[in-house]
Structures are given as C-alpha cells and as structure tokens.
N, C-alpha and C positions, 0 to 999 in steps of 0.2 A: 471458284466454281466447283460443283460437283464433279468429278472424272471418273469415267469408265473408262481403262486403257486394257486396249487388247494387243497384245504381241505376244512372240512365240521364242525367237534366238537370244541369244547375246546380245543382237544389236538393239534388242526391242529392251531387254534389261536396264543397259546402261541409257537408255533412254527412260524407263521410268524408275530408276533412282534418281533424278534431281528434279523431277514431278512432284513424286513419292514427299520428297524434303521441299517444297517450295509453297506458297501461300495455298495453293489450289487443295483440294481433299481428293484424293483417291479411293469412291468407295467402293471398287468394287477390281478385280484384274479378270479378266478372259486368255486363256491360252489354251492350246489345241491339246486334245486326247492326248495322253501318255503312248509311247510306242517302244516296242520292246530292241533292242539295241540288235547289232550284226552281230555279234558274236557271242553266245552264249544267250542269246534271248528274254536278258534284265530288263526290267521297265525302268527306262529314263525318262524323270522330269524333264520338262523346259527347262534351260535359263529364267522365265519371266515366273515361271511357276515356285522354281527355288526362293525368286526372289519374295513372291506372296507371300509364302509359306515363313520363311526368316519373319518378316515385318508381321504379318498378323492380319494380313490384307484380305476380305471375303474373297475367294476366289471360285471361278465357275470355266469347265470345263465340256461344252458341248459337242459333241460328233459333227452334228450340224445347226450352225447358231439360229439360220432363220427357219429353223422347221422348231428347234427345242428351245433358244434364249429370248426368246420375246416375252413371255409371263413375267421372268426374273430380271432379264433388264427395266421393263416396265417400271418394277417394282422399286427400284433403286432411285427412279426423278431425277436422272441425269442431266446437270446444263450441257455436258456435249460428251461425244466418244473420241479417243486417240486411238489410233492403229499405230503400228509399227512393225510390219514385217507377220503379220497375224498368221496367214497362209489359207483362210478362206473368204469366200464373195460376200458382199452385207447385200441381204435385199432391201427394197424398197421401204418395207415394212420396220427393219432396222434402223434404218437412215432416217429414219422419224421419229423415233423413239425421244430424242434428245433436240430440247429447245434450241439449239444452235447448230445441229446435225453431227458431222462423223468429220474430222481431218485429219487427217495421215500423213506420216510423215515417213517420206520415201526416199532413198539411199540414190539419186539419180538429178541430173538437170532435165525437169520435164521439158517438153514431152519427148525425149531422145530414146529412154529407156524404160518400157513398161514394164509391168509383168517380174517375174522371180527372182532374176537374177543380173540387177541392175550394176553390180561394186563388179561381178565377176564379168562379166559382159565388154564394160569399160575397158578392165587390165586385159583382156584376150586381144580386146581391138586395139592396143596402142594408144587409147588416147588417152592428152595430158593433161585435160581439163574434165572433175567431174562438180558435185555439189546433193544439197541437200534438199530436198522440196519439200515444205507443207501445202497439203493441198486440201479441198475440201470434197470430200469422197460421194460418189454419185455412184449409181448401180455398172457403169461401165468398168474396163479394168482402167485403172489409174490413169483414167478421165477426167475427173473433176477439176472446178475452176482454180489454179493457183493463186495462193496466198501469199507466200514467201520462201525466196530462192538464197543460197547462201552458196558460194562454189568454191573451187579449192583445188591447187593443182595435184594432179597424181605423179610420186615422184619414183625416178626410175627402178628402185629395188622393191618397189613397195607390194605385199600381197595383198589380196583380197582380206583376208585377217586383221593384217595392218590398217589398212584402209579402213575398214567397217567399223573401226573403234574411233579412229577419226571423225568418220561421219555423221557414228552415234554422239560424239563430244560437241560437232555442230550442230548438228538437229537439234538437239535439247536446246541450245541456246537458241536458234530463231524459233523454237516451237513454244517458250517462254511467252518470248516477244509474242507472239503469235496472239495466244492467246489471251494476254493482257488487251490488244487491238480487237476482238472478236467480241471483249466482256464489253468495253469501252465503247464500242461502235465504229472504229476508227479503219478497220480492217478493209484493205482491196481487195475483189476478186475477181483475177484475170482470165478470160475465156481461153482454155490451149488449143495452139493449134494444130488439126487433124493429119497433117503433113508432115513427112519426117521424122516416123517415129519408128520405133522395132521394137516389138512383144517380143520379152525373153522370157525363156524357160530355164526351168530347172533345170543344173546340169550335172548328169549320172557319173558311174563311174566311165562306161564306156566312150563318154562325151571326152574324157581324161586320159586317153592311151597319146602316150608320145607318137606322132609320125616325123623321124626322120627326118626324113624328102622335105619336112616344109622348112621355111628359112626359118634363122637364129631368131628373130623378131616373135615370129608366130609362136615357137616352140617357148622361149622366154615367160610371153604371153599368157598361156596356157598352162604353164607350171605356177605361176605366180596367180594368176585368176580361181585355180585350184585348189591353193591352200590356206585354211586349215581344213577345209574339207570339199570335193571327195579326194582329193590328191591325186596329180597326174602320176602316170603310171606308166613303165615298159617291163621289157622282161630281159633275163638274163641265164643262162643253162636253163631255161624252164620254167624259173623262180618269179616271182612278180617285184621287180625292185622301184620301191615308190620318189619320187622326186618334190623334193617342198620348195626351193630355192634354187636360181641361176644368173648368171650375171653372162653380158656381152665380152668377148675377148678386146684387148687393146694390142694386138701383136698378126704381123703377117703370115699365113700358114705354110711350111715347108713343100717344098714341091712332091714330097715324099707324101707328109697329110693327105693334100690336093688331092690325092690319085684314091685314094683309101675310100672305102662304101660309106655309106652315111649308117650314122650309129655306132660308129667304131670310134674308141677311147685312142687319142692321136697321143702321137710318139713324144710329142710335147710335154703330156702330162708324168709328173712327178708329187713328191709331197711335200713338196717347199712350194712348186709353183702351183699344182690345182688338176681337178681335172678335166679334161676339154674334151667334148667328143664332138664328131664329124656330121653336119648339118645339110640341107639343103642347097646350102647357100654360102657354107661357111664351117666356122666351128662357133661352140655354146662350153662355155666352163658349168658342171654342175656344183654347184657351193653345199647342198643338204642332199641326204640319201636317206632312205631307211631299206636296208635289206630285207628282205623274207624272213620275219621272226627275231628281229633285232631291233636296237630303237636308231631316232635319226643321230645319224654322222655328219662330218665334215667330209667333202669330197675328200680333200688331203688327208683327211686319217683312214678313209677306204681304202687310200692308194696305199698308204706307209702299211695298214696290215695284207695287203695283196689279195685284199676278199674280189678284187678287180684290178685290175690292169692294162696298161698298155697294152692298142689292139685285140681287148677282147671286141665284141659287139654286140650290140644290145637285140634281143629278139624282138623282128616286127611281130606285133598282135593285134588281132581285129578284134576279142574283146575280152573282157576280165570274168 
C-alpha cells in the first residue's frame, strides 16, 4: 500500500523504520515545525524528520495540517495514513483523504489512556500492565474504533524512555499485522468504550518538581515517568539538581532516619551502599543525579565526592 506516515519523537521513528523497510512504500513523512531548543535557541529537527532526511523520503512539514496539507496530501493517492505520536488533530477533511482512512498507533491499552502522555501517565500511576493500540483515527481525541491491542508488562525500574522503545518495537509488529488485515479485508473494528478513560496532558517541567510528603511509590513514579524528558526535578543550596533514576529500599529505617524531615539524605546513606533520602512515607534510594551544570551520576559516586551528603536536605520548590 501507499503510506503517508506522520509522527514526530523517537517513538514515531522507530516505528517507521521497519515500515520504511517492509513491502508497503512510504511516499511521503509529515512531522511538526521545527522548534528552536531550551538553550541556546538551535533548531532541532524531529526524530522522524532526521529519519526522512537520511532515507530520501518526501518530507512535508505544516504549522497546521488541515488548514495547509490537504492539496499535498491530496496529491500523493494515499491507500491509507499512520500516525504515531504526530502531535496535531487530523480533521474530517484529512481523514478522507486516504481510501482506507488514518490508523494510529498509540503508546496505551485503549481506551484507559488518551491524549499526550500515555507511557508517562501509566509509570506515574503504578501500573503494571500497559500495551500498544492500533486504532482507526476518527476526528475525536483517540477515539476511534480499535483494531489491535498487543500489551506487555511494565517492569519495576523501567522509565518512560525505556518503555517507549519497547512499545515502538511492539507497535510495528502488530501495526504490520495490521495492515496486511486492512489491505486483505480481514480486519475488526471494535467500537471503545466511552467509560473509563483519562485524557492526558503533556507534562511540563513544573508537572516534575519532587514533593517529599508524597510516599516512595509516587515519588519513584514520577522520576521514572520523567525521564528522558522533562526530568523530575528538586533543589539543593538553591541549585536545581535533576533526578533520572530510583529504586525502592529493601531495609528498615533507624529510629534516628524515622524522626528526620522528608527530603533529607538519611544517615544510612554511604558509597558503597547508595543514597536514601527521607520520604512521605518512608525512604527512596536515588540511583542517577545530574547536578547543576554537571552531567548524570551515580547516587554513590555523589556521595563518595561529598557534592551531597548526609543529612543535607533537599529544597521544597513550587516551580522551576
């Protein structure tokens, strides 16, 4: 079949490189405006746009696709469009374009997790089951009737990073399937349903500030759902020291810890053993750091150089 594939991250990438290589023809990629970087104000490509760019792939980059890419989709006689993580709405008008319509393929067990930020959403909440959906894209937000579910357990150290490369390795495989059963005729399409679901948003830096007060679970959560990016975040003398990595302790806390404010690096911690600081609920070992203008560490090698220590504490902040 013809393919128009539109994505924008990493995870839309490695979703269409074995597109890219596989019987079907890619003529054409969609990825969003270039955007000038946080620091220093360079324009970065996409991911998917790197990827065009290498192969030789037409590539088409609109502000807004259904006010300027309907001439030039048009144009191309698509049998159908792939999304993957695109980051804008198709109208009506799009979704017609292509004899077989638009199926996307979304980073979530619909209909549990709409919307932005479905891999990150999952790791925040604790849960240990997620999966991959193709679905066939309708003018609502990730609405449309599903096609095929593939799931997969989320395992305990795992980031959102981690994950997302996962789930790009299972997408492609049932979105193969997929569309072999769609050329073929052979395809179901299951109505979702409208109960039980949560629209997720993007989440900022400020969405990322460590609180203390909440248990080891939540904070765990929310460092790991964080990273590769925006990375959860606290502070330290004033400084912003970022957090990529944390694991749960397997040890009872001294009565001395016990008594200590939350956010404070417990008397436990060394650099042979790790470092633990004092929770809601508990204590949380931090396994990766990155300091203010430094790159990421091992808890234990911040400890062995004494950039932190026992009983310092970490500064609450309400935003970055």
């Amino acid at each position: 079949m013809r393919i128009i594939f539109l994505g924008t991250p990493e995870f839309a990438a490695k979703c269409l490189d074995p597109l890219y290589h596989s019987k079907h023809e890619v003529v054409a990629v969609v990825t969003q405006p270039d955007k000038p970087t946080e620091r220093g104000g360079k324009i970065e490509f996409s991911e998917v746009k790197k990827y065009a760019i290498t192969n030789s792939i037409p590539l088409f980059q609109f502000p807004k696709i259904s006010r300027d890419g309907l001439i030039d989709l048009k144009a191309l006689n698509p049998d159908i469009m792939v999304t993957a993580a695109y980051g804008q709405l198709l109208s009506q008008a799009v979704l017609d374009i292509p004899k077989y319509g638009v199926i996307n393929v979304h980073a979530s067990i619909l209909p549990k997790y709409r919307g932005a930020s479905p891999i990150q959403t999952a790791i925040m909440r604790g849960d240990v089951e997620t999966g991959v959906t193709i679905m066939q894209t309708d003018i609502g937000l990730d609405t449309g009737d599903i096609i095929s579910i593939a799931k997969t357990p989320i395992f305990e150290n795992e980031t959102a990073g981690d994950l997302s490369n996962r789930l790009a390795s299972i997408g492609v495989e049932i979105l193969l399937e997929t569309l072999d059963k769609i050329e073929n005729g052979t395809a179901n399409y299951i109505k979702q349903e409208q109960l039980d679901s949560t629209v997720t948003s993007k989440i900022s830096k400020n969405d990322c500030i460590i609180n203390w007060e909440k248990s080891t679970r939540e904070i765990k959560g929310l460092i790991h759902a964080a990273n590769p990016n925006p990375i959860a975040r606290t502070g330290l003398n004033g400084q912003i020291v970022k957090v990529l990595r944390a694991k749960l302790i397997d040890f009872e806390l001294s009565e001395e810890s016990k008594a200590l404010s939350v956010g404070t690096v417990l008397t436990e911690s060394s650099p042979k053993r790790g470092m633990f600081v004092k929770t809601g609920d508990g204590a949380i070992e931090l396994t990766e750091l990155q300091l203010a203008g430094g790159k990421a560490m091992q808890g234990k090698v911040i400890l062995n150089g004494r950039k932190i220590k026992p009983l310092d504490t970490f500064d609450p902040m309400t935003k970055v």
